[in-house]
Structures are given as C-alpha cells and as structure tokens.
LUMBA-15196 format. One record per residue (C-alpha): y, z, x; chain. Coordinates in Angstrom, 2 decimals, decimal comma. Each point is the difference from the previous one (the first is absolute). Layout:
<rs>
{{Y; Z; X}; "A"}
...
</rs>
This chain:
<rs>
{{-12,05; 8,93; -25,31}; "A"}
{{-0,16; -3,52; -0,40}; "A"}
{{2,19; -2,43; 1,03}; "A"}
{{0,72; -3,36; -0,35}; "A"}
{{0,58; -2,15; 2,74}; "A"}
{{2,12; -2,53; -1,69}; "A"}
{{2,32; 2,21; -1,04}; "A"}
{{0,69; 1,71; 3,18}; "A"}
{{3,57; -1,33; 1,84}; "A"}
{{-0,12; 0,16; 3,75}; "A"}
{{3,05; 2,49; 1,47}; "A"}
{{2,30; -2,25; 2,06}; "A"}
{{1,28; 0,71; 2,98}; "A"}
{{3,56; -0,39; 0,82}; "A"}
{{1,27; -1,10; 3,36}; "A"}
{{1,11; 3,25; 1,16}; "A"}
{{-3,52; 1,36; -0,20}; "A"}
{{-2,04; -2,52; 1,91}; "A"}
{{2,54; 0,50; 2,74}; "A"}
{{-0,03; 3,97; -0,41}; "A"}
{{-3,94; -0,72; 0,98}; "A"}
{{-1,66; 0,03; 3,99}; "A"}
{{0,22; -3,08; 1,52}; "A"}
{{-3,48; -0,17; 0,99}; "A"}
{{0,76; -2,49; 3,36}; "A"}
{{2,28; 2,70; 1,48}; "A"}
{{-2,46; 2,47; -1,05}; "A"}
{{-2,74; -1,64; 1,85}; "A"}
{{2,75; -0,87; 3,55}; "A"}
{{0,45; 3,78; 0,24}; "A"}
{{-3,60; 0,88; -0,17}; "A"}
{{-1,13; -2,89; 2,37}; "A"}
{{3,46; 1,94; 2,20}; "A"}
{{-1,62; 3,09; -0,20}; "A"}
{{-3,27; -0,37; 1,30}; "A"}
{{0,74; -2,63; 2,47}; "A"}
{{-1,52; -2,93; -1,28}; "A"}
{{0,85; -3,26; -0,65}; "A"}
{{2,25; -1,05; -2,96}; "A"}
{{-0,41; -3,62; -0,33}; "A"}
{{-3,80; -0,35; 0,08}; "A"}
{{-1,42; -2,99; -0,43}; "A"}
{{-3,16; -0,33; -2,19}; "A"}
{{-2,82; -1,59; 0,68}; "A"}
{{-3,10; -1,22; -2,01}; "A"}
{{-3,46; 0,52; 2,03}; "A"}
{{-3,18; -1,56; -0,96}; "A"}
{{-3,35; 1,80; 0,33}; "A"}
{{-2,43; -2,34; -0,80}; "A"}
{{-3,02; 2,16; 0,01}; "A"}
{{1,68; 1,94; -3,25}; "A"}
{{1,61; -2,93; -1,02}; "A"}
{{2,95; 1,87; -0,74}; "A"}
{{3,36; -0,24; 0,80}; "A"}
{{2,57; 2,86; 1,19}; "A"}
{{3,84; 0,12; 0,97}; "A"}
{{1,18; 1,97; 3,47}; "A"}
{{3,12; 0,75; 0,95}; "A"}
{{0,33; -1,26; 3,69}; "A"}
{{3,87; 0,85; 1,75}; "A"}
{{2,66; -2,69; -0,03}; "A"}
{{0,09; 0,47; 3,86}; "A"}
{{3,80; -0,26; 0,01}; "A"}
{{1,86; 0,74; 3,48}; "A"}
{{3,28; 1,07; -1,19}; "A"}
{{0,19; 3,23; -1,08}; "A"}
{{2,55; -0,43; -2,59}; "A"}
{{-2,94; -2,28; -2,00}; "A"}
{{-2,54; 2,39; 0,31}; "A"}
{{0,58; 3,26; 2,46}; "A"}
{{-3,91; 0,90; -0,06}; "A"}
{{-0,76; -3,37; 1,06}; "A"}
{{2,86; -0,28; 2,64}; "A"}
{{-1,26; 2,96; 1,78}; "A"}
{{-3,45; -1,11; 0,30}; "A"}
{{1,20; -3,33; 1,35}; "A"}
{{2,41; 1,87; 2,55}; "A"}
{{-2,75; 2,03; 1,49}; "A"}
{{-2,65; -3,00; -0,03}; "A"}
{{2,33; -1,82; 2,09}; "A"}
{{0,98; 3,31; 1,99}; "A"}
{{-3,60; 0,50; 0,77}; "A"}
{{-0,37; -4,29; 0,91}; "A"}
{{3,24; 0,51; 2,77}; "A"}
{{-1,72; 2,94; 1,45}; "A"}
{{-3,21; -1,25; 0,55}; "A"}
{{1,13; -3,39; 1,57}; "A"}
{{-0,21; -2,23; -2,78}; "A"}
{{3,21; -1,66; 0,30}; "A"}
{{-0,05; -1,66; 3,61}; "A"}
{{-0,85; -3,11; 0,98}; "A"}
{{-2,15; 0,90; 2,44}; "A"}
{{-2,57; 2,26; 0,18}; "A"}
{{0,03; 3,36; 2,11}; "A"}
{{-2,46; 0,20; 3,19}; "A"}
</rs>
C-alpha cells in the first residue's frame, strides 16, 4: 500500500498523555540509586590525538554531602576515614 506523505496528519498528544509517560531523569536517579553510582556525573570530552577522535566520559561530581549525591558522599567519607587513620591530618609528623 502506498501512501502519501502529504496527506498523512500527525496524532497529537494531549497534556494528560505526555505526563502519563516515564520521566526519564527520575528514571535514570533510581538506576544511578541502585547500583551505587553517582547521579550527577559530570561529562567530560577527552582528546586522543593519535586517533584524532574525540570521546565523552562520565567522571563523578565528587560531591561530599550525601543528600547531593549518596554514592559520592560515601566515597568521600571513607577517603577521609582512611586520611585520619593513617595520620594525615596532624601537623606534625609521627616518629
């Protein structure tokens, strides 16, 4: 069957529907939640100049709070967990 394109009318979509559909930001918090990684990542573009091509990586926001980004938080908590135990935060240093 053949069909002409410039007689076909689009199907709009009324308000009701668009909201009845995923929000696909909450989709993507709760699947960053789930497997523990970060949920504001920041992207950054890297260079390889022997390909001369260019590609985008997600690197973590690095927050500290862990109402920003829990993943992140808890990295940053045991970092500096790890930096009191070993010394790292006096002035002087051990004999």
């Amino acid at each position: 069957m053949d069909v002409d394109t410039e007689t076909v009318v689009p199907q709009r979509e009324i308000a009701a529907e668009r909201h009845a559909k995923p929000n696909f930001y909450d989709i993507a918090i709760a699947t960053a939640e789930k497997f523990g990684v970060c949920k504001r990542p920041i992207p950054m573009r890297i260079y390889d100049p022997r390909t001369l091509t260019e590609t985008y990586v997600a690197t973590p926001c690095k927050a500290t709070i862990a109402s920003t980004c829990p993943a992140c938080a808890k990295v940053a908590r045991a970092l500096r967990v790890t930096q009191c135990y070993e010394g790292w935060h006096l002035d002087a240093e051990p004999v």
